[in-house]
MARLUM-251548 format. One record per residue: x, z, y of N, C-alpha, C in turn; residue in three letters; residue number from 1. Coordinates in nm, 2 decimals. Atoms other than C-alpha are relative to their C-alpha. Example, Ala and Ser with C-alpha at 12.3 -4.5 7.8 and 13.67 -1.06 7.14 Angstrom:
! MARLUM-251548
+--------+--------+--------+--------+--------+--------+--------+--------+--------+-----+-----+
!   n_c1 !   n_c3 !   n_c2 !  ca_c1 !  ca_c3 !  ca_c2 !   c_c1 !   c_c3 !   c_c2 !   r !   k !
+--------+--------+--------+--------+--------+--------+--------+--------+--------+-----+-----+
!   0.09 !   0.00 !  -0.12 !   1.23 !   0.78 !  -0.45 !   0.09 !   0.00 !   0.12 ! ala !   1 !
!  -0.09 !   0.00 !  -0.11 !   1.37 !   0.71 !  -0.11 !  -0.08 !   0.08 !   0.11 ! ser !   2 !
+--------+--------+--------+--------+--------+--------+--------+--------+--------+-----+-----+
//
This chain:
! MARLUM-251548
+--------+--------+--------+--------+--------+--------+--------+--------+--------+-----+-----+
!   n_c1 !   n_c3 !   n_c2 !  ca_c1 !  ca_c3 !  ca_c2 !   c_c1 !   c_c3 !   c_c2 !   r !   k !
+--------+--------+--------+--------+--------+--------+--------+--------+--------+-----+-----+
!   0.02 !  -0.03 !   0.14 !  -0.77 !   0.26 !  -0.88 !   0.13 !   0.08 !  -0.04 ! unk !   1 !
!  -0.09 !  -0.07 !   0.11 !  -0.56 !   0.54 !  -1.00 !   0.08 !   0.03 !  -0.15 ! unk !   2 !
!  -0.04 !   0.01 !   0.13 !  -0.37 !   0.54 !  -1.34 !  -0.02 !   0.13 !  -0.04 ! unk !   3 !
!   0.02 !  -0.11 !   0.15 !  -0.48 !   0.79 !  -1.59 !   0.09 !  -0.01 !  -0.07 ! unk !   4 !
!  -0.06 !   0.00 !   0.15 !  -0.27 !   0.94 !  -1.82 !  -0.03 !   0.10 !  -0.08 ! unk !   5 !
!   0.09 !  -0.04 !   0.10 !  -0.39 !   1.09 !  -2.11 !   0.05 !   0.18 !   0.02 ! unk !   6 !
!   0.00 !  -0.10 !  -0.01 !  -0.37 !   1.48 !  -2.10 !   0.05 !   0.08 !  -0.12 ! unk !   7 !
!  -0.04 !  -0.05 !   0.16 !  -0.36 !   1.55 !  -2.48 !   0.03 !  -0.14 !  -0.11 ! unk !   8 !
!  -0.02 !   0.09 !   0.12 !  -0.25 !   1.39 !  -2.80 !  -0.11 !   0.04 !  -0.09 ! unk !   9 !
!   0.12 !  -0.04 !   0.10 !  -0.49 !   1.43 !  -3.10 !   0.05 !   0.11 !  -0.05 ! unk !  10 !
!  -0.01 !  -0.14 !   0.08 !  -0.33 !   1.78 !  -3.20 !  -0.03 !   0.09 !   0.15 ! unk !  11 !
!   0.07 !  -0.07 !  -0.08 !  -0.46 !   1.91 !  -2.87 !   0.15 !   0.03 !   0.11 ! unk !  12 !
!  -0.15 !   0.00 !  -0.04 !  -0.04 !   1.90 !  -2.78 !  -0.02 !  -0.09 !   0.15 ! unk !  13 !
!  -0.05 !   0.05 !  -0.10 !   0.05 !   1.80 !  -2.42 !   0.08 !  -0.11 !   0.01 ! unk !  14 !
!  -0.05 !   0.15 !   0.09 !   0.09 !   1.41 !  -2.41 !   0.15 !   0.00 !   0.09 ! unk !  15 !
!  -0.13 !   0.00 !  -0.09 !   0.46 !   1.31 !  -2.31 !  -0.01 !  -0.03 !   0.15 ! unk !  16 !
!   0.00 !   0.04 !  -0.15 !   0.37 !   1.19 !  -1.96 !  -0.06 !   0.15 !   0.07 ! unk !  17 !
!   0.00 !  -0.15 !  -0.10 !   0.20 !   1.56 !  -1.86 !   0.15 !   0.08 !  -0.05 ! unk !  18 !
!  -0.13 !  -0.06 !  -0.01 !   0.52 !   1.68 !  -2.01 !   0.12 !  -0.06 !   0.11 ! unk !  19 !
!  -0.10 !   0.02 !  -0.12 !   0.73 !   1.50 !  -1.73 !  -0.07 !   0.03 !   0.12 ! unk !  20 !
!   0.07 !  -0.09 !  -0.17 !   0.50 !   1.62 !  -1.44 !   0.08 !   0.14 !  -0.04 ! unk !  21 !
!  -0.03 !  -0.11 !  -0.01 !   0.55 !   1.96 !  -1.59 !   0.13 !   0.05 !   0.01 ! unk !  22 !
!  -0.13 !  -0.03 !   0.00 !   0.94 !   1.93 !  -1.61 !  -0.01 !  -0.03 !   0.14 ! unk !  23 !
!  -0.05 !   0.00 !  -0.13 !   0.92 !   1.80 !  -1.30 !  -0.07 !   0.05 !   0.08 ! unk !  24 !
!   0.01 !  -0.14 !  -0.12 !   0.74 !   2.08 !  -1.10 !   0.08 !   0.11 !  -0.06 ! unk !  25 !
!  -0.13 !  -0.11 !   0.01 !   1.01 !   2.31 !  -1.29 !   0.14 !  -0.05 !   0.03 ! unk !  26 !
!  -0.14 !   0.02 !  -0.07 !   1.27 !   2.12 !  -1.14 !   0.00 !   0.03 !   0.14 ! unk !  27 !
!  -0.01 !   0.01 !  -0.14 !   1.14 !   2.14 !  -0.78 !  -0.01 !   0.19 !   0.01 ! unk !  28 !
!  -0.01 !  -0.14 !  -0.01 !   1.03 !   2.52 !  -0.87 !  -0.09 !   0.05 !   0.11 ! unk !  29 !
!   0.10 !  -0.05 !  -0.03 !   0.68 !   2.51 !  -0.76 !  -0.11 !   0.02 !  -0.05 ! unk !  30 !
!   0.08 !  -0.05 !   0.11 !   0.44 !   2.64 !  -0.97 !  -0.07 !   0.14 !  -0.01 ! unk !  31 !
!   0.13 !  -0.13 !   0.07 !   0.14 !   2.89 !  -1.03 !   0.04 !   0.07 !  -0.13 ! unk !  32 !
!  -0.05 !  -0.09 !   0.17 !   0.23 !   3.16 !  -1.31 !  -0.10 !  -0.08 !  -0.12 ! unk !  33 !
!   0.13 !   0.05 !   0.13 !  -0.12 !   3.07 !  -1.48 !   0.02 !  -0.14 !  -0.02 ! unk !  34 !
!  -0.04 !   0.15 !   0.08 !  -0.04 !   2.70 !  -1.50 !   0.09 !  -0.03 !  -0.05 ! unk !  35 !
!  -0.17 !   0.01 !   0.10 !   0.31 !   2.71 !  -1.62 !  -0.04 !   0.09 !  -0.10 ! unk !  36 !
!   0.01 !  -0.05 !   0.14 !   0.21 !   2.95 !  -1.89 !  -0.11 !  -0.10 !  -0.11 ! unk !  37 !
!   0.08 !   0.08 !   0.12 !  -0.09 !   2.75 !  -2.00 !   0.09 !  -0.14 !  -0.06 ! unk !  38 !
!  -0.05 !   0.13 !   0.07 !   0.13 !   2.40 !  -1.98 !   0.10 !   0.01 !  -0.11 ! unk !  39 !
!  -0.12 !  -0.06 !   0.09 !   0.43 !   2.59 !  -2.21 !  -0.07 !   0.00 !  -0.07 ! unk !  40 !
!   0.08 !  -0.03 !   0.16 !   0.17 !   2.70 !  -2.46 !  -0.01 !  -0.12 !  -0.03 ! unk !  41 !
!   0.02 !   0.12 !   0.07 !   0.08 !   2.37 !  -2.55 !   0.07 !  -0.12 !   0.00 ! unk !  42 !
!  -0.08 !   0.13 !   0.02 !   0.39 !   2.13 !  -2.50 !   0.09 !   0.02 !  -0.11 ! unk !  43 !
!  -0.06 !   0.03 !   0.05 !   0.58 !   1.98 !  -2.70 !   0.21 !   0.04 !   0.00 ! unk !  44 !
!  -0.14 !  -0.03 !  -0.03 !   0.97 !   2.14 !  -2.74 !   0.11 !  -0.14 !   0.01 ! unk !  45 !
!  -0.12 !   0.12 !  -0.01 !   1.13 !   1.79 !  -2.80 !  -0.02 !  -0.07 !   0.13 ! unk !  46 !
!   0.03 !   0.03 !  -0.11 !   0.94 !   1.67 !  -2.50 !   0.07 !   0.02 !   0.13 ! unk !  47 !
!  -0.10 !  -0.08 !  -0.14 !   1.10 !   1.92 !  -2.27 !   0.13 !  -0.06 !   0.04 ! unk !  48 !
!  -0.06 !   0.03 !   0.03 !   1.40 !   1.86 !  -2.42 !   0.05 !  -0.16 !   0.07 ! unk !  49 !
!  -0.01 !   0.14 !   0.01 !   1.42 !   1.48 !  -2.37 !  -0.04 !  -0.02 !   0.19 ! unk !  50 !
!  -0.02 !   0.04 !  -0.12 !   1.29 !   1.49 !  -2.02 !   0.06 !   0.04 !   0.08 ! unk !  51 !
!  -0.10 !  -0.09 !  -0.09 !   1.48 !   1.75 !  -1.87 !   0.10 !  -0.05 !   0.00 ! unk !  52 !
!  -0.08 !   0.05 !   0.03 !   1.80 !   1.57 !  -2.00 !  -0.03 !  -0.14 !   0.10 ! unk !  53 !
!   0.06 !   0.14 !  -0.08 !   1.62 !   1.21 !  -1.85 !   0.01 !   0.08 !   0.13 ! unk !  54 !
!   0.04 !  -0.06 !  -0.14 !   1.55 !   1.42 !  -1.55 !   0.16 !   0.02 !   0.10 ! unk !  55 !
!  -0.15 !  -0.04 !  -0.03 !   1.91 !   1.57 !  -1.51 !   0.12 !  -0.11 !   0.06 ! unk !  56 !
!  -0.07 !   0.07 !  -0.02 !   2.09 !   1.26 !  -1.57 !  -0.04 !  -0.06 !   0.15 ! unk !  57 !
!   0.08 !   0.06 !  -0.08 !   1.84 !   1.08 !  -1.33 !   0.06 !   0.07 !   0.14 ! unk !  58 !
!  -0.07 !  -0.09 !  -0.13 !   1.98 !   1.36 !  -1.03 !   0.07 !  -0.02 !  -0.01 ! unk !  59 !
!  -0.10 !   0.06 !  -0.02 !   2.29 !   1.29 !  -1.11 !   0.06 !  -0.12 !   0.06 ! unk !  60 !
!  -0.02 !   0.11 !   0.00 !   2.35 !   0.96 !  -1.10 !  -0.06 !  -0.01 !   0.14 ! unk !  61 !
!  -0.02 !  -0.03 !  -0.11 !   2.18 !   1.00 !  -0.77 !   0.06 !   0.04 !   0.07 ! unk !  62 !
!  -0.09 !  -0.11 !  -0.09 !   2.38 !   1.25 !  -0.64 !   0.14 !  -0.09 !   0.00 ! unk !  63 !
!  -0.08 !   0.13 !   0.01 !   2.66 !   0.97 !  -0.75 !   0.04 !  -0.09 !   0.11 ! unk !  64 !
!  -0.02 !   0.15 !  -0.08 !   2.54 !   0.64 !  -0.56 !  -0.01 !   0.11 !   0.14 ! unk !  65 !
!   0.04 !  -0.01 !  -0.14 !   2.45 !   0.85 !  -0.24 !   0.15 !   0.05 !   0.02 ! unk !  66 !
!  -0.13 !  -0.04 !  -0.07 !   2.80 !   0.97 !  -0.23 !   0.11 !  -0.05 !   0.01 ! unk !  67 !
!  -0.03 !   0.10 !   0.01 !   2.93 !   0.65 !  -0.34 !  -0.01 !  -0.03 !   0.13 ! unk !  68 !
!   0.04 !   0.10 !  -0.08 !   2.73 !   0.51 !  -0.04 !   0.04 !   0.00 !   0.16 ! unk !  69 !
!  -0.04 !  -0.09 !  -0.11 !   2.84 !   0.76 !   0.22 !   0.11 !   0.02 !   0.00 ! unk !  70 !
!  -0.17 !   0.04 !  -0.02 !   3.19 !   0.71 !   0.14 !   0.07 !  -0.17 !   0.02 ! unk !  71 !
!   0.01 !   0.19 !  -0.03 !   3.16 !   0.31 !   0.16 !   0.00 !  -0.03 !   0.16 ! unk !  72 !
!   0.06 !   0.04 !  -0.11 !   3.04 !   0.34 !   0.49 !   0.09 !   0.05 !   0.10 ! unk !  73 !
+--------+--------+--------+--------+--------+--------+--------+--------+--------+-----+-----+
//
């Protein structure tokens, strides 16, 4: 059983959870032209915003412990 997550909000806007898939296929920088233009048309700018930051930190802080972990060792 797969989890659904909702696709739109009631203004037809891109719900925040398809806004972190779509940050996060422009962080790995794999992407169809036609699908990244349609997902931009309809998200949300604070969305972006918020996850790309979440997203950022999130690599960092990785990039952190593994080098933390590999200097421990």
């Amino acid at each position: 059983m797969a989890l659904q997550l909702p696709e739109t909000d009631n203004n037809g806007k891109l719900s925040f959870w398809r806004t972190v898939r779509v940050v996060a296929w422009a962080f790995v920088g794999l992407r169809k032209r036609a699908e990244h233009q349609q997902d931009f048309a309809h998200v949300k700018p604070i969305h972006v915003v918020v996850v790309g930051v979440l997203c950022a930190l999130a690599l960092v802080l990785t990039l952190v412990w593994v080098v933390n972990t590999v200097l421990a060792a």
